[in-house]
C-alpha angles and dihedrals in degrees: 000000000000123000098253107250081240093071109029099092106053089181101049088101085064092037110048124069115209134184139199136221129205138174126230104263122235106216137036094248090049081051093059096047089047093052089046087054097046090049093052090052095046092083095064092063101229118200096244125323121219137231121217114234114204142223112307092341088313089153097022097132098033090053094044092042086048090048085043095064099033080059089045111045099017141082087213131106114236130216113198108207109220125198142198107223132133084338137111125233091255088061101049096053093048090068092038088067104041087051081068102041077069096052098263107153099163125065135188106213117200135163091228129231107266106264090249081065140230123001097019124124108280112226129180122231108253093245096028135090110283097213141005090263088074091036095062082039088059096045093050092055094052096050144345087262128162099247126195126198138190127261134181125214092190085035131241114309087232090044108111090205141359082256093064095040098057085032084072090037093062095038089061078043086062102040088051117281108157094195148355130228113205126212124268115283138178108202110064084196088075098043088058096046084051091047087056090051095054095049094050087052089060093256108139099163123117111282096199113193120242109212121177117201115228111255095162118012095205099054091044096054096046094050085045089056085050096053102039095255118151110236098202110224090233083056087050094048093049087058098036115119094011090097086119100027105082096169091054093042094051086049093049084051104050090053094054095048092047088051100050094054091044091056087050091053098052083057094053101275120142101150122083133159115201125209105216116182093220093288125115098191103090094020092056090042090051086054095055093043096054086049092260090137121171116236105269083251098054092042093052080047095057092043084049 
C-alpha cells in the first residue's frame, strides 16, 4: 500500500507559511470567542493574520479595536484590510494613517464589494478611489508598507475576461502590491492554470492560495454560487447527508482542506491563507494535519 499524502513530508510544518484571516466581531460574546480563536491559533505561529474592514468604514472601530488588541496582547502580526467603498480619498487615508500610528506595517487592499452586497453594481465614490489599483497606489505613498491584494483564479464576477481581470492584477503589481491572495477555490487544477496566466502576463509576485475550510457546506455553496467560485460534485457527494452530523462533517472538512494544501504543495506551493470564519477548530486541525504543531509550552499556554 501506498504511504497516505498526509504523512509523506515529515518537514512541511517547518516549510509552509500559513495566515489567518478574521472579521471584527459585533458583540461582546462574539469578541470573546474570537479572541478564543486568535489565542488557539497563536501557537502555530502563523506568519500575520488579517482583519476585515468593512463598507465605507462600516467596521472601522471594531477592526481597529480588534488590531489594537492583537498588537497589544499578542505575539502576531496583524494586517488590517482597507476598502474603497462609499469613502473619499481623504478617508481612506486617514485611516490609512491611524492604522500606523498603532504599529500597523502590513495592509490588505481591496476594492471592496459595493454595501447592498455581491453581485450589485460597483460604483466609486465621487471623490474616492475608483479600484483597488488606486487604492495600493495610495497606501504606498503614505508609507513603505507590505501590501496584499486580491486575486481571482475563476476571475472577478464583474471581469469581462481573464485578460481584464490580470490586467488589474498587474496594474495593482505596478503601483506596489507584494503579494496577492486569491479567493477561495476548490479545484487546484484552476489555481495552477491561473498561476500560469499570471506569469505569462509578467506577474512574478507571490499568488498565495486562499483556501476556507468548510465550516457549513450549504452556506458555502450558496456564497460560491454568488462569487463565481466552482464547487466541484465530488465535493457535493462527500457532504452530502451530514446536514445534521456536525462532528462528521467537521471531520469531512478538515480532510479536504488538508488535501487540497498537500496537493499544492506537491506542485510548489508553501504559502496558504486561510479564511477562517472566526473559528480555530479546522483550521487548527488543518494545521496539525499538514505538520504546522505548536511548541509543547505555547500549546499548554493556549489549553491554560
Amino acid at each position: 500500500m501506498a504511504e497516505p499524502r498526509l504523512s509523506r513530508r515529515a518537514d512541511l510544518g517547518e516549510r509552509i507559511k500559513v495566515s489567518f484571516e478574521f472579521f471584527p466581531p459585533k458583540s461582546d460574546e462574539m469578541e470573546s470567542r474570537l479572541w478564543e480563536t486568535i489565542t488557539r491559533l497563536e501557537t502555530v505561529s502563523p506568519h500575520y493574520v488579517s482583519v476585515t474592514y468593512g463598507a465605507g468604514g462600516s467596521t472601522r472601530e471594531r477592526t481597529a479595536r480588534t488590531v489594537g488588541r492583537i498588537l497589544a496582547q499578542s505575539s502576531l502580526k496583524p494586517a488590517a484590510h482597507m476598502t474603497c467603498v462609499d469613502a473619499t480619498r481623504d478617508e481612506v487615508d486617514a485611516v490609512v494613517r491611524e492604522f500606523a500610528e498603532m504599529g500597523v506595517t502590513r495592509f490588505v487592499a481591496l476594492r471592496g464589494d459595493p454595501v447592498s452586497g455581491v453581485g450589485e453594481a460597483y460604483r466609486p465614490h465621487p471623490q474616492g478611489y475608483s479600484n483597488g489599483a488606486e487604492l495600493v497606489a495610495a497606501i504606498r505613498r503614505i508609507g513603505d508598507f507590505d501590501v496584499s491584494v486580491s486575486a481571482y483564479p475563476e476571475k472577478h464576477p464583474e471581469s469581462a475576461d481573464f485578460a481584464t481581470d490580470i490586467d488589474m492584477l498587474k496594474r495593482k503589481v505596478d503601483n506596489g502590491a507584494t503579494r496577492a491572495i486569491t479567493q477561495f477555490f476548490f479545484d487546484n487544477d484552476l489555481y495552477e492554470r491561473y498561476v500560469e496566466r499570471v506569469r505569462r502576463a509578467g506577474i512574478y509576485i507571490p499568488i498565495v492560495p486562499g483556501i476556507l475550510p468548510i465550516h457549513n457546506f450549504g452556506a458555502v455553496a450558496n456564497f460560491s454560487a454568488r462569487c463565481g467560485a466552482h464547487v466541484p460534485a465530488w465535493i457535493a457527494e462527500r457532504f452530502a447527508g451530514l446536514e445534521r452530523d456536525p462532528q462528521t462533517h467537521a471531520l469531512v472538512a478538515s480532510a479536504i482542506a488538508a488535501e487540497q494544501v498537500l496537493d499544492l504543495v506537491e506542485r510548489g506551493i508553501e504559502e496558504f491563507h486561510f479564511y477562517t470564519m472566526n473559528r480555530a477548530d479546522l483550521a487548527f486541525a488543518i494545521c496539525h494535519l499538514i505538520g504546522i504543531r505548536p511548541a509543547p509550552e505555547a500549546s499548554a499556554a493556549a489549553a491554560a
